[in-house]
C-alpha positions as CSV (number, residue, x, y, z in Angstrom):
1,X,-38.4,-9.5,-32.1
2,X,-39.4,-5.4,-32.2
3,X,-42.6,-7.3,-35.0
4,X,-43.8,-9.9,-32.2
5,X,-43.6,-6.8,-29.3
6,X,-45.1,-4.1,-31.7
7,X,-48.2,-7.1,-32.2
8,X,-48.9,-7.3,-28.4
9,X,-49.6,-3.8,-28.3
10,X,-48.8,-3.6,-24.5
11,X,-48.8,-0.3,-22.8
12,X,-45.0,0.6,-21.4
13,X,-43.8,2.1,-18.2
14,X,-40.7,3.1,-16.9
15,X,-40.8,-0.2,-14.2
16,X,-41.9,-2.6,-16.8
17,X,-38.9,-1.6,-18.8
18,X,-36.8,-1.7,-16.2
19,X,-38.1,-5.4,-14.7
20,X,-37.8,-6.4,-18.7
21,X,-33.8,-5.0,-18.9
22,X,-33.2,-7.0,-15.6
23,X,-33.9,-10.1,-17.0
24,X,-31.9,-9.7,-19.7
25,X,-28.9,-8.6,-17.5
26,X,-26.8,-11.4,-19.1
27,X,-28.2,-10.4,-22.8
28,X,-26.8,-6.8,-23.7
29,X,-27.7,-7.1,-27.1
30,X,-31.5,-8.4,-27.0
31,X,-31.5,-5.8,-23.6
32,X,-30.2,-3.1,-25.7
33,X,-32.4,-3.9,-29.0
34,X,-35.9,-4.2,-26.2
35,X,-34.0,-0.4,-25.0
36,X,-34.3,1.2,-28.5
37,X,-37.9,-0.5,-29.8
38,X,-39.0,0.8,-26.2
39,X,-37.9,4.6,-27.1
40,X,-39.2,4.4,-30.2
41,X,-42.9,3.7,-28.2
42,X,-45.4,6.2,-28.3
43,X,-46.5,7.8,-25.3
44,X,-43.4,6.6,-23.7
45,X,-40.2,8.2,-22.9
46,X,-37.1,6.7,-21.0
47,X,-36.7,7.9,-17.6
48,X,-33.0,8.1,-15.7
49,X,-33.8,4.7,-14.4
50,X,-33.5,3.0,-17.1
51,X,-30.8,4.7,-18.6
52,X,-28.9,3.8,-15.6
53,X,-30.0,0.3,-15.8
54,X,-28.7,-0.2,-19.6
55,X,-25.5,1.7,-19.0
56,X,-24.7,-0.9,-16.3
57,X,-25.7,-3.4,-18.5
58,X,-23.5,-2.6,-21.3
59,X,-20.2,-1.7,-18.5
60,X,-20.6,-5.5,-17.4
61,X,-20.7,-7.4,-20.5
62,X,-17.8,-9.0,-21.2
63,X,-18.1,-6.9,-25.1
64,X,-17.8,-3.7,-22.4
65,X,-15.1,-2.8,-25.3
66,X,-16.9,-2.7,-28.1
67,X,-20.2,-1.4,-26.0
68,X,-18.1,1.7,-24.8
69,X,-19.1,4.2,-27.9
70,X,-23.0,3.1,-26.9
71,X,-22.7,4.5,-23.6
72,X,-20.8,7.6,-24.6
73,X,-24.0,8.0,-27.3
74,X,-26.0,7.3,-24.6
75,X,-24.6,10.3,-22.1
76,X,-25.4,12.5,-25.3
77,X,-28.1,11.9,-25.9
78,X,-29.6,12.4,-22.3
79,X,-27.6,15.8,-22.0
80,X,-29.6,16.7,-25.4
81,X,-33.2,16.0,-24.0
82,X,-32.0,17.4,-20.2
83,X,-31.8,13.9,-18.4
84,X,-29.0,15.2,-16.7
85,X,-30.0,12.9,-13.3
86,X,-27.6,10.4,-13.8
87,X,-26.5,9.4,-10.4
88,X,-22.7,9.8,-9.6
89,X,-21.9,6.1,-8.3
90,X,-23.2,5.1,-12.0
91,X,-20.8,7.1,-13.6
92,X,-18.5,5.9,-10.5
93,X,-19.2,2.5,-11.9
94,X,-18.5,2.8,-15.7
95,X,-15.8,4.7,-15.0
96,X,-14.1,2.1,-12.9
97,X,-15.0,-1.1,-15.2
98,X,-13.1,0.5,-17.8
99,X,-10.4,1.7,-16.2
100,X,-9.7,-2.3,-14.6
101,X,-8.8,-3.2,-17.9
102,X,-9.2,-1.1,-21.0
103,X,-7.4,2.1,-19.9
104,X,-7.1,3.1,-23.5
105,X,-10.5,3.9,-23.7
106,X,-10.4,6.2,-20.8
107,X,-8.2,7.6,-23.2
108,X,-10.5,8.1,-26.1
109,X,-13.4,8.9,-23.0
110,X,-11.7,12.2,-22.4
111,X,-10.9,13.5,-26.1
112,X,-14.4,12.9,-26.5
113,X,-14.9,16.9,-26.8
114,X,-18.3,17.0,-27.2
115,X,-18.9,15.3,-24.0
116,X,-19.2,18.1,-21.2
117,X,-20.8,17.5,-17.7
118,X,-22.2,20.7,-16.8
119,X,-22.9,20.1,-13.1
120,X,-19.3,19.2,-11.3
121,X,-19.1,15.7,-10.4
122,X,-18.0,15.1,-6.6
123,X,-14.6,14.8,-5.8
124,X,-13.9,10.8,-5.3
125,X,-15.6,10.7,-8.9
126,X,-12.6,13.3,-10.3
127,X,-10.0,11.7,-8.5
128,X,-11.4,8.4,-10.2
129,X,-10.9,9.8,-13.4
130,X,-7.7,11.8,-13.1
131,X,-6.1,8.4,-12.0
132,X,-7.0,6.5,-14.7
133,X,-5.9,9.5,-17.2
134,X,-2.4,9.9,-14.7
135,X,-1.9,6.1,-15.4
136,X,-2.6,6.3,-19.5
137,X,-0.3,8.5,-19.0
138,X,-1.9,11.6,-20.1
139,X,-0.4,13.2,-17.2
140,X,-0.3,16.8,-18.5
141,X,-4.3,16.6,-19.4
142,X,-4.7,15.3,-16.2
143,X,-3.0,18.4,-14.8
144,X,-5.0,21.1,-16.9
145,X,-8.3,19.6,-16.2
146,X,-7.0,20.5,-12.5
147,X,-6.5,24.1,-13.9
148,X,-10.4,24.1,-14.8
149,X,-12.2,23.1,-12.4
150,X,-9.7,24.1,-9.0
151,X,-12.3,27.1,-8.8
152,X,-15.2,24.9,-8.7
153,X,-14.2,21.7,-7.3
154,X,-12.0,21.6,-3.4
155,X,-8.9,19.2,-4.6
156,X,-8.0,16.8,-1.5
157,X,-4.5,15.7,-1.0
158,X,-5.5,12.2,-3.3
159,X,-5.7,14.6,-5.6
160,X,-2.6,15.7,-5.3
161,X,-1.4,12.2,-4.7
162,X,-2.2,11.2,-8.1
163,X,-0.4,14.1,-9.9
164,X,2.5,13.3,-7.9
165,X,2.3,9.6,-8.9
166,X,1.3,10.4,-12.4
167,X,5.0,12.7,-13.4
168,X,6.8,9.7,-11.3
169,X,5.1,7.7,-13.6
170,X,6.0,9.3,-16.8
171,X,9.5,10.4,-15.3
172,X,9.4,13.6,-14.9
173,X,10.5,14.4,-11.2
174,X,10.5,18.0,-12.1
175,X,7.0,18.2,-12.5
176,X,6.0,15.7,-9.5
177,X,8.2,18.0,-7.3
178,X,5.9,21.0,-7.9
179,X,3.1,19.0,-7.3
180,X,4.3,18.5,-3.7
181,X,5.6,21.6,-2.9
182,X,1.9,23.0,-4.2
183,X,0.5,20.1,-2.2
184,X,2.6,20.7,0.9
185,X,1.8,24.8,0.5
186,X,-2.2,24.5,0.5
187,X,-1.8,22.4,3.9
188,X,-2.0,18.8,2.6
189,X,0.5,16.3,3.7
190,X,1.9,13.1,1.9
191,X,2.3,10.3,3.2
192,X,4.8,7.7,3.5
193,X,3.0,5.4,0.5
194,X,3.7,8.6,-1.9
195,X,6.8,9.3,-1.6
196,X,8.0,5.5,-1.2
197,X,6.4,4.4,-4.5
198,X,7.8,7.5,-6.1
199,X,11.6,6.9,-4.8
200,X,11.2,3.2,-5.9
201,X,9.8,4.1,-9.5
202,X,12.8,6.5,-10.1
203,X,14.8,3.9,-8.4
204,X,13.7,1.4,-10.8
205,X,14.2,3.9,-13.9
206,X,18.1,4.2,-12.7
207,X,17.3,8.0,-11.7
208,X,18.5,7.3,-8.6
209,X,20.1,10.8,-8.2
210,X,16.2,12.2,-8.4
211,X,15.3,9.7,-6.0
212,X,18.1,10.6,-3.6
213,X,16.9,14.3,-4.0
214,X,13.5,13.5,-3.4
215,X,14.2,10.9,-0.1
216,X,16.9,14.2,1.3
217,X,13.2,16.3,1.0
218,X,11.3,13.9,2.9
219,X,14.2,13.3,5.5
220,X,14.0,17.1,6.1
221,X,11.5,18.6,5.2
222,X,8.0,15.7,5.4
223,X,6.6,15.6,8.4
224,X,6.2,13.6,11.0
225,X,3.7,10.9,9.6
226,X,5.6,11.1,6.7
227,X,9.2,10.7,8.0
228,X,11.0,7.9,5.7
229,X,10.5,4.4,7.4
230,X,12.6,1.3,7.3
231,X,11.3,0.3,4.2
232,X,12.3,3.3,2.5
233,X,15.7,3.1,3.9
234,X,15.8,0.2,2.2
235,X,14.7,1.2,-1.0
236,X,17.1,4.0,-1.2
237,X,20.5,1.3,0.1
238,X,19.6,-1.3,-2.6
239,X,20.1,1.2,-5.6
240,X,22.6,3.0,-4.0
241,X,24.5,-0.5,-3.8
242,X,23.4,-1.3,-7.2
243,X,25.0,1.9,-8.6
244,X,28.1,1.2,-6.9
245,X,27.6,4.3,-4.4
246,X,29.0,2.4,-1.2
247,X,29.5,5.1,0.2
248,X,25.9,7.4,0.6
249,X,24.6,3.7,1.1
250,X,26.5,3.2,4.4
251,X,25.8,7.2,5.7
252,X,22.6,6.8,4.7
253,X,22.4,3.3,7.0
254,X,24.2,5.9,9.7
255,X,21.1,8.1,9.0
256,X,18.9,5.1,9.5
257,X,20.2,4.1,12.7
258,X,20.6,7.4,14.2
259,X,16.9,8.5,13.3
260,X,16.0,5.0,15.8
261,X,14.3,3.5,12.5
262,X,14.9,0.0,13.0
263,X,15.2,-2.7,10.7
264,X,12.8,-5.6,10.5
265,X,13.1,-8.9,9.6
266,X,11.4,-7.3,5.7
267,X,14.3,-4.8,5.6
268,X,17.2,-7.0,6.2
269,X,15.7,-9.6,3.2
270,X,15.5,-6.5,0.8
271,X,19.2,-5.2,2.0
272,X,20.7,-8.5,1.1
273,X,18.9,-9.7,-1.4
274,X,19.9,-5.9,-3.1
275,X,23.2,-6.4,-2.2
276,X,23.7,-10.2,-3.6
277,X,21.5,-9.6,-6.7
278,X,24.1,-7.0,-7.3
279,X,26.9,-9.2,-7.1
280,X,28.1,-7.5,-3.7
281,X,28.6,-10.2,-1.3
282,X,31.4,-8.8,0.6
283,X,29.6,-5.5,1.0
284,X,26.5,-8.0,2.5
285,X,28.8,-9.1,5.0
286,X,30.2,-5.7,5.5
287,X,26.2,-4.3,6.0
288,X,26.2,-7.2,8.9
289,X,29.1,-6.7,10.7
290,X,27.9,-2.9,10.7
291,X,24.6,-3.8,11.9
292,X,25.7,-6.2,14.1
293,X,28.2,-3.5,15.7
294,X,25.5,-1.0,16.0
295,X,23.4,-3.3,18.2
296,X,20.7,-4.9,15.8
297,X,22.7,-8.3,15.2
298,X,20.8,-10.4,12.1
299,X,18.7,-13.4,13.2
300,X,18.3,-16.8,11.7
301,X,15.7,-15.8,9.4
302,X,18.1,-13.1,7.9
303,X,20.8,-15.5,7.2
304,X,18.3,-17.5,5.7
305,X,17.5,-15.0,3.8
306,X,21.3,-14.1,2.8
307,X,21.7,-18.1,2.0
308,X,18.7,-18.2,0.0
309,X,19.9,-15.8,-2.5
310,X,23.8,-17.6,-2.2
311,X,22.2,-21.0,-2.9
312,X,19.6,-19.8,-6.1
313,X,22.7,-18.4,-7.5
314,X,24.6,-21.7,-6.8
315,X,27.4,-19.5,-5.2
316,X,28.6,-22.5,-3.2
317,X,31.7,-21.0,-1.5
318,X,29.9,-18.0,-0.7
319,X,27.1,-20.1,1.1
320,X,29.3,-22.6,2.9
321,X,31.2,-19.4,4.2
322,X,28.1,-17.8,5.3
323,X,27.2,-21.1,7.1
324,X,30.1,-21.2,9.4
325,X,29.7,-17.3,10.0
326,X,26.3,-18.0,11.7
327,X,28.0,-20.7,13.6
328,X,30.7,-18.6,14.6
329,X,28.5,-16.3,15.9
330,X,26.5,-18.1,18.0
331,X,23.4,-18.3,15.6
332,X,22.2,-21.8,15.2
333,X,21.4,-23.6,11.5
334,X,17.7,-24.5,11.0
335,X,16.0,-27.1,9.2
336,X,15.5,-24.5,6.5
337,X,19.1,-23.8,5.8
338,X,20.0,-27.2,5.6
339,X,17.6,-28.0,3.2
340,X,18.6,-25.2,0.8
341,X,22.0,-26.5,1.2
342,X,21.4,-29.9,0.3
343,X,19.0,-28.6,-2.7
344,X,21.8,-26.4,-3.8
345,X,24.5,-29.3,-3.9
346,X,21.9,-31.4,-5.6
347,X,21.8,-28.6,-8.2
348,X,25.6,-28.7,-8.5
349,X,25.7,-32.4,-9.1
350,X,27.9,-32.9,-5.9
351,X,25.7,-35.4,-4.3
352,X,28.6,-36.2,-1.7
353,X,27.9,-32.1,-0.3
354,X,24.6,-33.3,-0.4
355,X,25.2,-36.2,2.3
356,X,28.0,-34.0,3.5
357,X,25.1,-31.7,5.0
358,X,23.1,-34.4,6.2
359,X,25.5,-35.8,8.8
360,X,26.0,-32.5,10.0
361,X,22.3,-32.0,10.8
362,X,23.3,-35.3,12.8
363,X,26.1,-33.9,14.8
364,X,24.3,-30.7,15.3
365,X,21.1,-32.4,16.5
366,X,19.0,-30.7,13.9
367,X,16.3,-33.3,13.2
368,X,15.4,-33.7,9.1
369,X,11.7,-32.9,8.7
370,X,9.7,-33.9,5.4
371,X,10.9,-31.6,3.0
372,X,14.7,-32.5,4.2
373,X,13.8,-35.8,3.2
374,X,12.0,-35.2,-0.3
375,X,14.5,-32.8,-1.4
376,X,17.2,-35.7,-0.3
377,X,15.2,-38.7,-2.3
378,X,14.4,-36.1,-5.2
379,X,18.4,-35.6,-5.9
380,X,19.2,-39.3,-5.5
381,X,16.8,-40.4,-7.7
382,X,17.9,-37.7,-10.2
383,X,21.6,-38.8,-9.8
384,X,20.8,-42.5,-10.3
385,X,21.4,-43.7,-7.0
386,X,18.2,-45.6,-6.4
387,X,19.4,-47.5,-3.4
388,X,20.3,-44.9,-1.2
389,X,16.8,-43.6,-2.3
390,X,15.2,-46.5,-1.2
391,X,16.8,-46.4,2.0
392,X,15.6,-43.2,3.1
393,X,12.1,-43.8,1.9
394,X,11.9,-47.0,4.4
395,X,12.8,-44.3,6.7
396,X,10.2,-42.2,5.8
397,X,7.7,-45.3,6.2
398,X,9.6,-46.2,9.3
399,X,9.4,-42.3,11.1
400,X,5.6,-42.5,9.8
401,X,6.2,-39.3,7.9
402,X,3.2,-38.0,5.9
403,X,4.4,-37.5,2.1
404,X,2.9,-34.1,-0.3
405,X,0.9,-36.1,-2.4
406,X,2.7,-35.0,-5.6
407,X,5.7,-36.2,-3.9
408,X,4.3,-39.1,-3.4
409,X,3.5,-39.7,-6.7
410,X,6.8,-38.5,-7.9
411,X,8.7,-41.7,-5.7
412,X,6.2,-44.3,-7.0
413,X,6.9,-43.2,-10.4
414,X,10.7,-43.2,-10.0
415,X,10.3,-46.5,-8.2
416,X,8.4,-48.2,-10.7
417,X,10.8,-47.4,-13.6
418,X,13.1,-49.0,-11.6
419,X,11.0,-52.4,-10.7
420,X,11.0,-52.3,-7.1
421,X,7.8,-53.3,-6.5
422,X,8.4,-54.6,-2.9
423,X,9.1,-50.4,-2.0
424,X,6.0,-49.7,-3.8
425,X,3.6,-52.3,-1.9
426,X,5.3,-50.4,1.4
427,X,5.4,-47.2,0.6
428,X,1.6,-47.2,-1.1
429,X,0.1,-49.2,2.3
430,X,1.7,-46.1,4.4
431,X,0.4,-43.7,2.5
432,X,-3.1,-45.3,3.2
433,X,-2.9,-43.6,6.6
434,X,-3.1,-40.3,5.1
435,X,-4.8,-40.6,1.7
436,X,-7.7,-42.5,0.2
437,X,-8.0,-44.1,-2.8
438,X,-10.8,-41.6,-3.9
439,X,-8.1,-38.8,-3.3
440,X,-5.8,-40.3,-5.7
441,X,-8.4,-41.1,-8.1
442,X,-9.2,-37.7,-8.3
443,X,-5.6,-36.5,-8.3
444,X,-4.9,-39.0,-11.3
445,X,-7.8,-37.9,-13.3
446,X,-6.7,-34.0,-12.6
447,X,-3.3,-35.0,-13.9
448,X,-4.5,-36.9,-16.8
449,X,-6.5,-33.5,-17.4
450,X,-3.6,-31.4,-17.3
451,X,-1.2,-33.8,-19.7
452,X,-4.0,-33.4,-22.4
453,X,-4.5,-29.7,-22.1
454,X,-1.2,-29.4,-22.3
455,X,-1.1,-31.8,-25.7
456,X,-3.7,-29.6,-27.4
457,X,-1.7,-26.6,-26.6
């Protein structure tokens, strides 16, 4: 190639190169050999445009790894010959494409010693790069590049932010706890996404103790915007119930109530899935009697919630209680909790439960929608009893009920191991209504798809 350009002898210019490089956006390699015969040209000399041009180039390729050294030769060699121009949303840009995905080279990006920008990049660009060092983390380098350029540079509370994160990150609270104080001191305030992500990341690494200190500071001394909110209530009762701490769990729901932070619909489903997941059922019924008593009684969506997590675990005592508690109460079974009771008796093998349920959405004139009847045919068929099966589906055609397509295609399958062609004929000219016969084609072809990728895995 650099024979066949040297013969044509053309004269180059800074927008020629560039309008040459833009074609080959999708070639780094022939861009980046046309980059280097082109420097080598006399009376020609690369200007900051194109620099900026290959350096995108070469961040975008899908070879960005094994490209990275180039640019870092690249940024060299223009602070050698004085092309120091290079805008800061390029640098923005590299510095972001690695980061997505190849955070160890960030790494090796900032032992690079002989790399030095002389002219201070703006903040957002710093804050760019101290997050992707915080998350390597390389917290401590982060910190004493702080150190450097704090006289030269005016840190914003992000800043600060990312420090914070970065010693929750790498479990230090110590560390993160001078970062706020400093932050707080200089007249920046955290907000409520700080301190809740730190409080669940020492949460999750069982320092819950930490946690608790750090949640007691933001109770007393945060401010306003950053006042703890229901979801970090919640954070702070689930691993106090998890540690077996009952009681700082039910004075800090006190706390909770008394501070008028009120629990959503999100809230309750994170207090009882916590509570269940930790094998604390009756302290879930205690946390709704308490709730209940303080005036915030649970609706049917948090006693779904409470059943869901019953039913997954196949608890079925523990469900059928729970079922006769919202009665009890006045709060009335949906279609939803019916279903996940029939699903879970399915699971159990006690197909009588299963019909069991269905007769009470009779009595209690709850009317079965579509998924109350797929999950119903989908256990019969898996517990062999094909006729009561059958029976429903007639209903389904009878109702005029609109199948899921893979559900549809699930029954015919069933049916035709069992060589009832007379329920396919019916079932297949109802499901005309709703589907053509090019949609199936396709979906048969996409299946037939999947069953050979799966093969050549």
């Amino acid at each position: 190639m650099e024979k066949a350009l040297d013969s044509v002898g053309v004269e180059l210019s800074t927008d020629s190169v560039v309008e040459v490089l833009q074609r080959f956006h999708l070639e780094e390699k022939i861009a980046f050999r046309f980059f280097m015969w082109a420097g080598q040209q006399e009376n020609y000399a690369h200007e900051a445009k194109a620099y900026n041009l290959m350096m995108d180039i070469l961040s975008s390729t899908k070879y960005k790894v094994k490209q990275f050294r180039i640019i870092c030769d690249m940024l060299e060699y223009m602070k050698r010959n004085e092309k120091n121009v290079v805008p800061v949303d390029v640098l923005l840009l590299i510095l972001r494409r690695y980061t997505e995905k190849h955070l160890t080279h960030v790494q090796k990006f900032a032992k690079k010693k002989k790399i030095r920008v002389k002219t201070q990049p703006e903040i957002n660009a710093f804050n760019l790069l101290l997050d992707a060092l915080c998350k390597c983390s390389l917290v401590e380098y982060a910190e004493a590049m702080c150190k450097r350029v704090k006289n030269k540079i005016k840190l914003d509370g992000n800043t600060y932010n990312i420090l914070f994160f970065g010693w929750c990150r790498v479990r230090d609270p110590k560390q993160g706890m001078k970062v706020l104080e400093e932050m707080i001191q200089i007249g920046h305030t955290p907000d409520n996404f700080t301190y809740n992500t730190a409080i669940d990341t020492f949460c999750k690494a069982g320092m819950v103790t930490e946690a608790a200190e750090l949640f007691e500071f933001m109770r007393t001394k945060g401010s306003t915007i950053s006042s703890p909110t229901a979801k970090t209530y919640a954070i702070m009762i689930v691993a106090l119930v998890q540690n077996d701490r009952m009681e700082e769990c039910f004075k800090l729901l006190g706390h909770m109530i008394n501070s008028g932070c009120l629990p959503d619909v999100t809230t309750y489903k994170e207090f009882i899935e916590g509570m269940c997941l930790a094998g604390k059922v009756e302290q879930a019924y205690k946390f709704l009697e308490e709730m209940g008593n303080k005036g915030f009684p649970p609706d049917i969506v948090t006693y779904n919630c409470f059943l869901k997590v019953l039913c997954d675990n196949k608890k079925s005592d523990e469900a059928l209680r729970l079922y006769e508690r919202m009665i009890e109460v006045g709060c009335f079974p949906s279609v939803q909790t019916y279903n996940m009771l029939i699903s879970m008796f399915f699971e159990l093998g006690d197909p009588d439960g299963a019909f069991e349920t269905w007769h009470e959405m009779d009595k209690r004139g709850c009317a079965q929608d579509t998924d109350t009847y797929c999950v119903m045919i989908d256990g019969l068929f898996d517990c062999n009893k094909v006729e009561e099966a059958c029976f429903l589906l007639e209903e389904v055609v009878d109702r005029g009920l609109k199948l899921p397509y893979r559900k549809f295609d699930s029954f015919l399958m069933q049916l035709s191991v069992n060589g009832n062609l007379k329920a396919i004929h019916k079932l297949s000219e109802h499901m005309r209504k709703f589907y053509n016969p090019s949609m199936a084609r396709r979906f048969a072809q996409n299946q037939k798809q999947i069953s050979r990728s799966l093969r050549v895995k």
